[in-house]
BALOBA-1460 file (C-alpha; in Angstrom, 3 decimals):
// residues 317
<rec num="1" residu="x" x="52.976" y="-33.748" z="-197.780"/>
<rec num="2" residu="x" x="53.772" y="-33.902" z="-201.627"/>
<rec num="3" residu="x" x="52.051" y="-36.593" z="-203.569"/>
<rec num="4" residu="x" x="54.413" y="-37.748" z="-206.124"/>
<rec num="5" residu="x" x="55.829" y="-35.067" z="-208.847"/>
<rec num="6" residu="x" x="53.375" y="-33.229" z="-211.019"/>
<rec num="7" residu="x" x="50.923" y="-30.303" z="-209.624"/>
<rec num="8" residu="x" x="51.731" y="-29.379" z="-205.996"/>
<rec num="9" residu="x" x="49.085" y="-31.845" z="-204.028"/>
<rec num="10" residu="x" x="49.279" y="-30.656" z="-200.311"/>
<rec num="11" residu="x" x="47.562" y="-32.555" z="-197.152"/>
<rec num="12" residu="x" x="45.274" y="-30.704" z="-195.258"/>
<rec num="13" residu="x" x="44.791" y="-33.237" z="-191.630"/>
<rec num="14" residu="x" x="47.243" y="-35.613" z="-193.566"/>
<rec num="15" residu="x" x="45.501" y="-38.955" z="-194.157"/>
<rec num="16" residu="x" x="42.116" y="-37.398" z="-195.172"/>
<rec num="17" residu="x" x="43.412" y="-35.779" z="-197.806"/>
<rec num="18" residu="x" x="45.859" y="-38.306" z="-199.234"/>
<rec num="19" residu="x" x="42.155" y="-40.512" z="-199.291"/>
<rec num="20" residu="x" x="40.511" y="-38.109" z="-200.885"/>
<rec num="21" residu="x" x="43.425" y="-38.427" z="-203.373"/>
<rec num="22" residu="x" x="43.642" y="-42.012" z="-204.020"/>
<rec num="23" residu="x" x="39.616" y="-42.008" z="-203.888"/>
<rec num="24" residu="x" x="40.177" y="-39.776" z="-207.382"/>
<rec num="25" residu="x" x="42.682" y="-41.656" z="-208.739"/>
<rec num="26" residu="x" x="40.726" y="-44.469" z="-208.130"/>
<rec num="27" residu="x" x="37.227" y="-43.160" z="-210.048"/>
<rec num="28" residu="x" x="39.876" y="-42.346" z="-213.063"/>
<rec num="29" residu="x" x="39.509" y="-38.883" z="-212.257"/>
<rec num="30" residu="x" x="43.188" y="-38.081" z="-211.996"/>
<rec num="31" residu="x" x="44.234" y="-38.057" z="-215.508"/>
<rec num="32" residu="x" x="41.953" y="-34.595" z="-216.642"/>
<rec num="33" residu="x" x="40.231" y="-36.186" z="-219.477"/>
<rec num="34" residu="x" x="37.872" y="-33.882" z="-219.670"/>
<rec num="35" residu="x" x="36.572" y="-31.432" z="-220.853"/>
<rec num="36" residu="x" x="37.854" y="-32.216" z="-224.200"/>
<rec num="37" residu="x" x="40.109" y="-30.772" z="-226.154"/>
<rec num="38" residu="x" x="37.414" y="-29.539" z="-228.294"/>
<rec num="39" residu="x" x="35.592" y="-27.533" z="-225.701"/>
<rec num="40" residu="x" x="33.658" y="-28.304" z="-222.748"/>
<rec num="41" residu="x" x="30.581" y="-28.348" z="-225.025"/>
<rec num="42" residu="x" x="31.650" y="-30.343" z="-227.515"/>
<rec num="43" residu="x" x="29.318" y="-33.698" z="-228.557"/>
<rec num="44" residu="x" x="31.239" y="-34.695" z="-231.667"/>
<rec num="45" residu="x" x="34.644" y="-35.885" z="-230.396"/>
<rec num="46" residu="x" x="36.960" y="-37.283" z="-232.831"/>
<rec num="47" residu="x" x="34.756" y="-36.523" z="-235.657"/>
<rec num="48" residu="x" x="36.300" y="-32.702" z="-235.453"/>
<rec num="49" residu="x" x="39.186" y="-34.080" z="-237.374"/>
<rec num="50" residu="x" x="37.526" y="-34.420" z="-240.396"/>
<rec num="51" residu="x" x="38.176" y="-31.375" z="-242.374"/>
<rec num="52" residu="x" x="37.938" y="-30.722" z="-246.336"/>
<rec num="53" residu="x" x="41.931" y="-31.580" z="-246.190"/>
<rec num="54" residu="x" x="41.130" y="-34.986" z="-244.982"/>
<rec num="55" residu="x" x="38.259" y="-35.561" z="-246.933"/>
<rec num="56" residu="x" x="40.229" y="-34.292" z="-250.228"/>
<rec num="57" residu="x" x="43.164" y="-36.917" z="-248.832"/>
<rec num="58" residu="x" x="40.989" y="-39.879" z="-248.828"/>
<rec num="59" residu="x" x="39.321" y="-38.933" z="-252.577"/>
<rec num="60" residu="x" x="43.049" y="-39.677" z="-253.910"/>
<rec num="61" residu="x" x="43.574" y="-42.633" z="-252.449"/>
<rec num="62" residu="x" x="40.875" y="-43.824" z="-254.673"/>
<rec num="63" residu="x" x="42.841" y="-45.426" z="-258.063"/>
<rec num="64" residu="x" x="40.375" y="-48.183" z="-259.090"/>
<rec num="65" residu="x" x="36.898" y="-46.857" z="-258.189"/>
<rec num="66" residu="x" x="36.255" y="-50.362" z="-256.270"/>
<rec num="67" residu="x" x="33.631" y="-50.910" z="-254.246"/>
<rec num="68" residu="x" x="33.813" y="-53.007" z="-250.239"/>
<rec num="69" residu="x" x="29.783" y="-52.890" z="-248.275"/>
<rec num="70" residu="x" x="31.675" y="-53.025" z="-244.932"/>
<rec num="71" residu="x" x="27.909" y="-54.082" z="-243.587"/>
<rec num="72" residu="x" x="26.687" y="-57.173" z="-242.899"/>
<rec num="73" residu="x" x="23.211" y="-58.136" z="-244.371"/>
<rec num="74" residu="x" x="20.629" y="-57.456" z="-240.838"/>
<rec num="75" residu="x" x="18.731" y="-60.812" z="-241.164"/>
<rec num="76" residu="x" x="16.931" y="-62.855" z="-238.285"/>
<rec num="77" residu="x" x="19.786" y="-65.421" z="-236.544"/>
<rec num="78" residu="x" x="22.450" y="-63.116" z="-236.865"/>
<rec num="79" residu="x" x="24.903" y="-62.994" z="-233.868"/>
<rec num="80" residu="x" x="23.772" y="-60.416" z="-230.971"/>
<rec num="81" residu="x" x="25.245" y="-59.281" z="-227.768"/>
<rec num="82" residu="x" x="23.628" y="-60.681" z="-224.468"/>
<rec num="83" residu="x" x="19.743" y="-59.980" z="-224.892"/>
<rec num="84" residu="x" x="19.104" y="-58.198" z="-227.882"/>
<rec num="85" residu="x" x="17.305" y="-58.802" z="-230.647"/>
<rec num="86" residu="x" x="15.948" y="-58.195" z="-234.527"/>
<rec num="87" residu="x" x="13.276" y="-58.810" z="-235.945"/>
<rec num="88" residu="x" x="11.314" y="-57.282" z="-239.280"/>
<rec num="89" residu="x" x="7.626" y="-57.969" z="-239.870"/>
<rec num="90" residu="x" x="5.630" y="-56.923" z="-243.744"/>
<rec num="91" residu="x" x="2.192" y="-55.845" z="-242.735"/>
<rec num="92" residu="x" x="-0.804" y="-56.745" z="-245.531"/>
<rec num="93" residu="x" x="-0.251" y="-54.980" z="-248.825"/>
<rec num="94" residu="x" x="-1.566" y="-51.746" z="-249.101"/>
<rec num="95" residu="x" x="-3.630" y="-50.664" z="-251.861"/>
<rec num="96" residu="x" x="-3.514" y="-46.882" z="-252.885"/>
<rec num="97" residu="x" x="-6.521" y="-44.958" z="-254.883"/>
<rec num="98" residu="x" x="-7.238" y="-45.147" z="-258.605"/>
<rec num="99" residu="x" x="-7.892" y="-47.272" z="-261.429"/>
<rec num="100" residu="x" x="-3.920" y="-48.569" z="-261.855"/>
<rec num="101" residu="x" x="-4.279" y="-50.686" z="-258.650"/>
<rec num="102" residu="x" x="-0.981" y="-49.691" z="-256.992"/>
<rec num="103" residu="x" x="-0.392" y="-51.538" z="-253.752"/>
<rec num="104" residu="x" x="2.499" y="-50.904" z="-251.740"/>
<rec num="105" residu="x" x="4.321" y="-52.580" z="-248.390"/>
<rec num="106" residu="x" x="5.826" y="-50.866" z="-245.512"/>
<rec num="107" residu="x" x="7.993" y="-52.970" z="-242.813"/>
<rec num="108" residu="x" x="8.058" y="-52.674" z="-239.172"/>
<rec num="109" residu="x" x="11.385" y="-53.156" z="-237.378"/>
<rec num="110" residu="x" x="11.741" y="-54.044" z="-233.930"/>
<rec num="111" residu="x" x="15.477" y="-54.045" z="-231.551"/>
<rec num="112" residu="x" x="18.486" y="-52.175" z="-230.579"/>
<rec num="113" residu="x" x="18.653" y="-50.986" z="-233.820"/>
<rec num="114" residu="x" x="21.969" y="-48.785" z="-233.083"/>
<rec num="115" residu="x" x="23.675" y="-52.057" z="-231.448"/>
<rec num="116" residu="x" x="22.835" y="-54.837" z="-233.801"/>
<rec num="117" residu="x" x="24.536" y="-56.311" z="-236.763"/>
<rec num="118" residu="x" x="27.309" y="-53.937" z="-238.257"/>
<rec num="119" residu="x" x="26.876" y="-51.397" z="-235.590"/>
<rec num="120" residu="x" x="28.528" y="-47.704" z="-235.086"/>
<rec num="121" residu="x" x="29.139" y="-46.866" z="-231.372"/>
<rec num="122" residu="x" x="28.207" y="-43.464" z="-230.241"/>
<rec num="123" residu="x" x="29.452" y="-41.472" z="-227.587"/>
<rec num="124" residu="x" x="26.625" y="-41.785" z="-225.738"/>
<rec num="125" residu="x" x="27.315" y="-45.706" z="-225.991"/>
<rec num="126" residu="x" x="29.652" y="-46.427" z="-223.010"/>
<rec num="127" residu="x" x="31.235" y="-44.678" z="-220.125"/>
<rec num="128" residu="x" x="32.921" y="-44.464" z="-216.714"/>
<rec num="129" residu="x" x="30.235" y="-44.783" z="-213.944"/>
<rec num="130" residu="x" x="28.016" y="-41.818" z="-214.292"/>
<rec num="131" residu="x" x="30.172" y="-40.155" z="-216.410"/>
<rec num="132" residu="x" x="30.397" y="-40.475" z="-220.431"/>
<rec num="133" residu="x" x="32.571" y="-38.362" z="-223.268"/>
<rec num="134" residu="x" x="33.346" y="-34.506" z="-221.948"/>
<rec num="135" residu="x" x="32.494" y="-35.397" z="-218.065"/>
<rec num="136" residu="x" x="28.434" y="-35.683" z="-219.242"/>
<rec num="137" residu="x" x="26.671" y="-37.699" z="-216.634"/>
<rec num="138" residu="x" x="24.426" y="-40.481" z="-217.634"/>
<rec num="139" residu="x" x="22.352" y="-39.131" z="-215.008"/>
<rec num="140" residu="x" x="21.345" y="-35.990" z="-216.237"/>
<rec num="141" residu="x" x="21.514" y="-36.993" z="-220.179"/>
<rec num="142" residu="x" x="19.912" y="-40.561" z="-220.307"/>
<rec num="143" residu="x" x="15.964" y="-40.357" z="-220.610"/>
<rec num="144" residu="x" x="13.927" y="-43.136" z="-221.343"/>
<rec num="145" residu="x" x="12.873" y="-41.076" z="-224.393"/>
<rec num="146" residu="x" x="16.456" y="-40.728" z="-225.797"/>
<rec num="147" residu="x" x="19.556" y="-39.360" z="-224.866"/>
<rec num="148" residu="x" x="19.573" y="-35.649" z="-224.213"/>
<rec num="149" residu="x" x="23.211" y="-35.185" z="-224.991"/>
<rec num="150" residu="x" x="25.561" y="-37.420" z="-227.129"/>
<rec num="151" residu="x" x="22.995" y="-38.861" z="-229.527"/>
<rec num="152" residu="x" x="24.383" y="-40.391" z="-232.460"/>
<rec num="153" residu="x" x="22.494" y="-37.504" z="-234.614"/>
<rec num="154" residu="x" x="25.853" y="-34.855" z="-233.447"/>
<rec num="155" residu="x" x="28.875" y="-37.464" z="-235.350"/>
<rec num="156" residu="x" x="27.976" y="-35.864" z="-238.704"/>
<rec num="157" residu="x" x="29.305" y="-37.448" z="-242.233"/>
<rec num="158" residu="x" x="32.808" y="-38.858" z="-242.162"/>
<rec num="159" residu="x" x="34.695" y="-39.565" z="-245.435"/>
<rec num="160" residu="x" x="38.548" y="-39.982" z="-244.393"/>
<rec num="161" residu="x" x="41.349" y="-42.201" z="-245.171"/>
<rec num="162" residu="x" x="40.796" y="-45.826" z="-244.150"/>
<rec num="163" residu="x" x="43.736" y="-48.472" z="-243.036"/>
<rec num="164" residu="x" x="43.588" y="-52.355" z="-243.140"/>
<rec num="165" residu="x" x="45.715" y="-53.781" z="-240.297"/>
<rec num="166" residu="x" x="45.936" y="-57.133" z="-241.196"/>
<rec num="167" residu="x" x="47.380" y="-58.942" z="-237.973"/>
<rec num="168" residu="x" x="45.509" y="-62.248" z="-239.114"/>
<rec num="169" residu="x" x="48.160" y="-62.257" z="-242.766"/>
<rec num="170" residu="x" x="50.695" y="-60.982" z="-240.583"/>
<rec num="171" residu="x" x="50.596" y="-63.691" z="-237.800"/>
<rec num="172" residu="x" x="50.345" y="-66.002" z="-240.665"/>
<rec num="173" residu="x" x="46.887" y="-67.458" z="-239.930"/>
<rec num="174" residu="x" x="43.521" y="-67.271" z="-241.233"/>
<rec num="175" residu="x" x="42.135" y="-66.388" z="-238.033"/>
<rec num="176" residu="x" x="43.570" y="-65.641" z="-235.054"/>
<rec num="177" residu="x" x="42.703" y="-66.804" z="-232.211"/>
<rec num="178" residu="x" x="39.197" y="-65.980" z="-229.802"/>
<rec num="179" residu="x" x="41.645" y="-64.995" z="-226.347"/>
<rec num="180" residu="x" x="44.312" y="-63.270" z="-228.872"/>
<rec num="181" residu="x" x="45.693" y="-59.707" z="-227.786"/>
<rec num="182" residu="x" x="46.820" y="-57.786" z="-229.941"/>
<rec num="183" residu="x" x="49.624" y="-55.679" z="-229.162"/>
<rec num="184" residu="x" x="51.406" y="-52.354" z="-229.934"/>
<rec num="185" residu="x" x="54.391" y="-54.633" z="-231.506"/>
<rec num="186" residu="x" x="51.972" y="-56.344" z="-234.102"/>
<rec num="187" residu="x" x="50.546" y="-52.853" z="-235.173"/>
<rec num="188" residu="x" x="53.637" y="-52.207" z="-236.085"/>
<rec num="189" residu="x" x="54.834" y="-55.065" z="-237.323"/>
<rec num="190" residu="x" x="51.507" y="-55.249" z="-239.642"/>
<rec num="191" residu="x" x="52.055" y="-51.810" z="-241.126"/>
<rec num="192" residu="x" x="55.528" y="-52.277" z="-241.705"/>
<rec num="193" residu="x" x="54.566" y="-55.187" z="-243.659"/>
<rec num="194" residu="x" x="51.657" y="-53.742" z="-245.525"/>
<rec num="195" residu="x" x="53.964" y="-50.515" z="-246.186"/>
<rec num="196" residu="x" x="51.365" y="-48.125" z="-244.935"/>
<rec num="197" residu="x" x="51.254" y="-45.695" z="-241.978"/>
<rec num="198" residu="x" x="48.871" y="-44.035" z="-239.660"/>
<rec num="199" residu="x" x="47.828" y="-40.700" z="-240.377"/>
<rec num="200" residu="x" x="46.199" y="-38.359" z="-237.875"/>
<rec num="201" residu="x" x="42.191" y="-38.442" z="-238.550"/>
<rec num="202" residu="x" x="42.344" y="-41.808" z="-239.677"/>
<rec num="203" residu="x" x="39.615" y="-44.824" z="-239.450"/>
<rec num="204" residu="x" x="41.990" y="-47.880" z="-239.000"/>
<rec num="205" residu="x" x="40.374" y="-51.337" z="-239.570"/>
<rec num="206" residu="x" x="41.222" y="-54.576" z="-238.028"/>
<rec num="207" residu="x" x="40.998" y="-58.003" z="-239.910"/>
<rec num="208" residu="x" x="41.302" y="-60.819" z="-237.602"/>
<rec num="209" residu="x" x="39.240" y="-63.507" z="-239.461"/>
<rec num="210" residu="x" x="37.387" y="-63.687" z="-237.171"/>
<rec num="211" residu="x" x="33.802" y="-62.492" z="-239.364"/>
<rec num="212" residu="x" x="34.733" y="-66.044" z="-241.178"/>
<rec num="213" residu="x" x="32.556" y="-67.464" z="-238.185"/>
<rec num="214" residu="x" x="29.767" y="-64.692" z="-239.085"/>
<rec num="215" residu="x" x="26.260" y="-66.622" z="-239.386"/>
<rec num="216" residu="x" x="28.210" y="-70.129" z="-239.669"/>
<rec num="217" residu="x" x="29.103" y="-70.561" z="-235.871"/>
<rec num="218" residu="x" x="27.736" y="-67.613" z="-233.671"/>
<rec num="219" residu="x" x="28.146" y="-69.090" z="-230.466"/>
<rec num="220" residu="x" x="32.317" y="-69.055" z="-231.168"/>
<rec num="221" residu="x" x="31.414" y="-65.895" z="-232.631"/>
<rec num="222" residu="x" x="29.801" y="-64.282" z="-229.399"/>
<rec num="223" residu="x" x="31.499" y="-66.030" z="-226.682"/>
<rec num="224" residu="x" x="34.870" y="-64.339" z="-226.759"/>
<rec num="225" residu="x" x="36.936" y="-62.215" z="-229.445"/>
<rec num="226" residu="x" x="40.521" y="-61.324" z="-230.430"/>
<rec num="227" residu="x" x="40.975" y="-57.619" z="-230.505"/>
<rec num="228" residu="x" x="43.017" y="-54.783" z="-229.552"/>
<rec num="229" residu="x" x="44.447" y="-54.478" z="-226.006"/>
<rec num="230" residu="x" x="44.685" y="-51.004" z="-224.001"/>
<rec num="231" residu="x" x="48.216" y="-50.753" z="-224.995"/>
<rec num="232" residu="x" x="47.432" y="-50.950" z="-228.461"/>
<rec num="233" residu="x" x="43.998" y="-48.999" z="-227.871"/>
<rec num="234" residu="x" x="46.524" y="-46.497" z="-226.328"/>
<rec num="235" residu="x" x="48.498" y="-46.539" z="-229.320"/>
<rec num="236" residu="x" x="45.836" y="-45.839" z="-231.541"/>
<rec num="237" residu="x" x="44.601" y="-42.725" z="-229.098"/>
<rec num="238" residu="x" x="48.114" y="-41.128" z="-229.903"/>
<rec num="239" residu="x" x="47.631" y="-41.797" z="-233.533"/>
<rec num="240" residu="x" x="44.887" y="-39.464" z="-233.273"/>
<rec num="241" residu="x" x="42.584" y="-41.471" z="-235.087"/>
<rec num="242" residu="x" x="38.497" y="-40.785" z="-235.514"/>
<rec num="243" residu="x" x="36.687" y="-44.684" z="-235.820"/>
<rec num="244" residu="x" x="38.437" y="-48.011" z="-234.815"/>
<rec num="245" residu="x" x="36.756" y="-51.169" z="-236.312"/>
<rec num="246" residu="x" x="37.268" y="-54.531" z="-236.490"/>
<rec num="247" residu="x" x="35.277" y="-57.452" z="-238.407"/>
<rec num="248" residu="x" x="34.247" y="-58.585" z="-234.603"/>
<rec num="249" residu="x" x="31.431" y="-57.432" z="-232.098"/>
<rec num="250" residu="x" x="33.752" y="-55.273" z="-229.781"/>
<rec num="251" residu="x" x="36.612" y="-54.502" z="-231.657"/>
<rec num="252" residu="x" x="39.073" y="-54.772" z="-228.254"/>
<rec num="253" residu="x" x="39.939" y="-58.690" z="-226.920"/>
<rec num="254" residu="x" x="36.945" y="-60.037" z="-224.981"/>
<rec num="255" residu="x" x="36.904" y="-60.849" z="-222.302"/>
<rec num="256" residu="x" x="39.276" y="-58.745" z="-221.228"/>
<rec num="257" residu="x" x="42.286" y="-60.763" z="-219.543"/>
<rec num="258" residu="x" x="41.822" y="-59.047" z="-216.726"/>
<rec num="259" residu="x" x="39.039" y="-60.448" z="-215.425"/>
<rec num="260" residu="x" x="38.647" y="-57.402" z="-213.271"/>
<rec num="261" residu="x" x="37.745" y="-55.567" z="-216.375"/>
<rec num="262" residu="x" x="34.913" y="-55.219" z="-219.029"/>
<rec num="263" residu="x" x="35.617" y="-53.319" z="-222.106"/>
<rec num="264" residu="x" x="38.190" y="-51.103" z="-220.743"/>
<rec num="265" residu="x" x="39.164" y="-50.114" z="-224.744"/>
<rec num="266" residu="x" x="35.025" y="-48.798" z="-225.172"/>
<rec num="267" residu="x" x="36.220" y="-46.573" z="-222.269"/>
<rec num="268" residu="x" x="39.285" y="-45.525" z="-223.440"/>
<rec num="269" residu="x" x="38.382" y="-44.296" z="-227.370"/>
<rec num="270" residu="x" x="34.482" y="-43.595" z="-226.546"/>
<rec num="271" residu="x" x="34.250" y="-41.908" z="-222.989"/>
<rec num="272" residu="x" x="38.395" y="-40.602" z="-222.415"/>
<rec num="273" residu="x" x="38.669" y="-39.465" z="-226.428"/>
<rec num="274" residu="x" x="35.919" y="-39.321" z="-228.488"/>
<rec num="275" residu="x" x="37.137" y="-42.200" z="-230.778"/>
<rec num="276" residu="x" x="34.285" y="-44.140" z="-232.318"/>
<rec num="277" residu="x" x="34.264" y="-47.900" z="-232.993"/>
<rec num="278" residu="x" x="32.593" y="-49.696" z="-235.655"/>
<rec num="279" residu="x" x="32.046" y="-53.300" z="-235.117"/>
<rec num="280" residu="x" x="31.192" y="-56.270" z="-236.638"/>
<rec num="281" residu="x" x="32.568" y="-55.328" z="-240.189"/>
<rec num="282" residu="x" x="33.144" y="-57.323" z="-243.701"/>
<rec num="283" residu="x" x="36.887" y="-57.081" z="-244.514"/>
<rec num="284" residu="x" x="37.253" y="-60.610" z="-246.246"/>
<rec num="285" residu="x" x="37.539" y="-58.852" z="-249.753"/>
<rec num="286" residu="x" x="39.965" y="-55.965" z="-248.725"/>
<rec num="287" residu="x" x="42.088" y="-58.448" z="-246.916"/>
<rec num="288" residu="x" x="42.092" y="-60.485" z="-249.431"/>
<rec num="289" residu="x" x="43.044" y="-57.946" z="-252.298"/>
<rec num="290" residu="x" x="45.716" y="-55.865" z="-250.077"/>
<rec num="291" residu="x" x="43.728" y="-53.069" z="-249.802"/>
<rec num="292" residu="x" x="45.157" y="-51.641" z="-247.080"/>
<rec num="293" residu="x" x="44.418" y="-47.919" z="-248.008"/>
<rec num="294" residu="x" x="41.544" y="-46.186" z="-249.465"/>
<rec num="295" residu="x" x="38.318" y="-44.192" z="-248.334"/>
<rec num="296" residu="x" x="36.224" y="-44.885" z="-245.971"/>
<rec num="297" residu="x" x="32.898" y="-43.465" z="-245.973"/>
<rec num="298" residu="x" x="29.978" y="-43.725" z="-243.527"/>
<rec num="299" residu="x" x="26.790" y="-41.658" z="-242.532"/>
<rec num="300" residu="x" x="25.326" y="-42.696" z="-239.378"/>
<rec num="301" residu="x" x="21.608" y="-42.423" z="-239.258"/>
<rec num="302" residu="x" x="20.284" y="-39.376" z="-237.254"/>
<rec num="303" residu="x" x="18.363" y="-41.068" z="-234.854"/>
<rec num="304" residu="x" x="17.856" y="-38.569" z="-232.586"/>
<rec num="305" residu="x" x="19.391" y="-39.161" z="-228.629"/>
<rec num="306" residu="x" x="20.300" y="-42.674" z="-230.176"/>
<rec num="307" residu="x" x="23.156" y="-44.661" z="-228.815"/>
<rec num="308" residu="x" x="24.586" y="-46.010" z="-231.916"/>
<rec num="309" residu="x" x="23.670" y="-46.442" z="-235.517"/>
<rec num="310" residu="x" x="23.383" y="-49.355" z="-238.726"/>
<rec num="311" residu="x" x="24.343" y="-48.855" z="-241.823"/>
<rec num="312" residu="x" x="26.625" y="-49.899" z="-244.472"/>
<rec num="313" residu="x" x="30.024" y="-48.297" z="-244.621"/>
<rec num="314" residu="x" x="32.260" y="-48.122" z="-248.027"/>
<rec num="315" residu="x" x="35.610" y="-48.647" z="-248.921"/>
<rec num="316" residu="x" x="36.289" y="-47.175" z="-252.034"/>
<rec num="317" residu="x" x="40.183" y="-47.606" z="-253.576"/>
């Protein structure tokens, strides 16, 4: 028995192996995606398409030498995903030897610090069962102490060329929506209105207005999202794009229409391709000045078998 038209599947005992088939298809094992087209040891994903071409690409872009902190300020109260937390705490002032009477302070910070505020998911982040980015298995990688494999410390530098997708301007609202899709069509649309296209190596930026609610009303904030769908996360995978964000805290619609589903886009870019996302961003000022090109530039921290990382991305045009 054939099983539909690709590589010749043949029963052996006919029903057994048409179950051990489906049972495949239904793990999401069917589909090859991995290893990864960077090699079967590969740990950086989608950050292997930034080369000194793309990097060079994004330093034109830049025209006006403006400045956008992407970042949110981390301060107690801000919104966070089910049970974590932030805190910071000064200890006493320190004095230091000698006459001159220096004193200085240190801090002590305590939470997820790679999945709080304006976060950057690794690919260590989020998979498929047991299995993460290149087929690793959480089971063999995760330690309490730190991931083994996938820690945020292998994603590197990236400077590339950034895009603004502004669906909010394009639907003609100021926000859209908290159970809004959006779609392949209003990608398009968007761009065609911006006059701007999607390049290969890319970080393409979503404004919804949805960080409008940022540390004025956190519950709406938290309790569901408008964001990109699988079809458009789909879209994006064949732009061949290296960091999806969004100026919400999961950058895909949540929660996911299906209710069958949780963050079946995190699965998609992070554990299928290698594409990062980068959450909970400030595009208010590009938005509002057009800026729908320029250079993006972010450094995660090298925390070491870390899941994520802060920081404060740039825009620079």
């Amino acid at each position: 028995m054939r099983i539909g038209g690709s590589p010749r599947l043949w029963t052996i005992g006919g029903v057994v192996a048409l179950i051990v088939v489906v049972a495949s298809i239904a793990h999401g094992q069917s589909d090859r995606w991995y290893p990864s087209k960077w090699g079967a040891a590969d740990q950086r994903g989608a950050a292997n398409r930034i080369t000194p071409a793309k990097v060079l690409e994004a330093r034109d872009l830049i025209k006006t030498g403006k400045l956008y902190q992407l970042g949110h300020v981390y301060e107690a109260g801000m919104p966070m995903y089910g049970t974590r937390h932030y805190s910071i705490r000064i200890p006493q002032a320190f004095p230091m030897p000698g006459k001159n009477q220096a004193v200085y302070h240190d801090e002590i910070i305590s939470g997820e610090l790679g999945q709080i505020g304006t976060q950057f998911d690794g690919l260590g982040h989020l998979g498929i069962g047991d299995l993460f980015y290149n087929g690793n298995k959480r089971s063999e990688f995760a330690k309490a102490e730190g991931l083994t494999k996938l820690g945020v410390e292998n994603v590197g530098a990236i400077v590339t060329r950034g895009v603004l997708i502004d669906v909010a301007k394009y639907k003609g609202v100021a926000q859209l929506a908290g159970n809004y899709e959006i779609t392949p069509a209003d990608i398009k649309g968007a761009l065609q209105r911006e006059g701007v296209s999607i390049k290969p190596g890319d970080m393409v930026l979503f404004h919804t207005g949805w960080g409008s609610l940022w540390m004025k009303d956190n519950n709406k904030f938290g309790a569901t999202e408008p964001g990109i769908g699988t079809a458009a996360g789909q879209m994006l995978v064949d732009a061949q794009v290296v960091v999806v964000g969004a100026d919400t805290w999961g950058v895909e619609i949540m929660p996911n229409p299906d209710a069958t589903l949780s963050a079946p886009v995190h699965q998609l870019f992070l554990a299928k391709n290698g594409i990062y996302l980068h959450e909970n961003l400030v595009t208010e000022e590009l938005a509002r000045d057009n800026a729908y090109e320029f250079m993006y530039s972010y450094a995660p921290l090298r925390l070491k078998g870390a899941t994520g990382s802060p920081g404060n991305p740039i825009a620079i045009r």
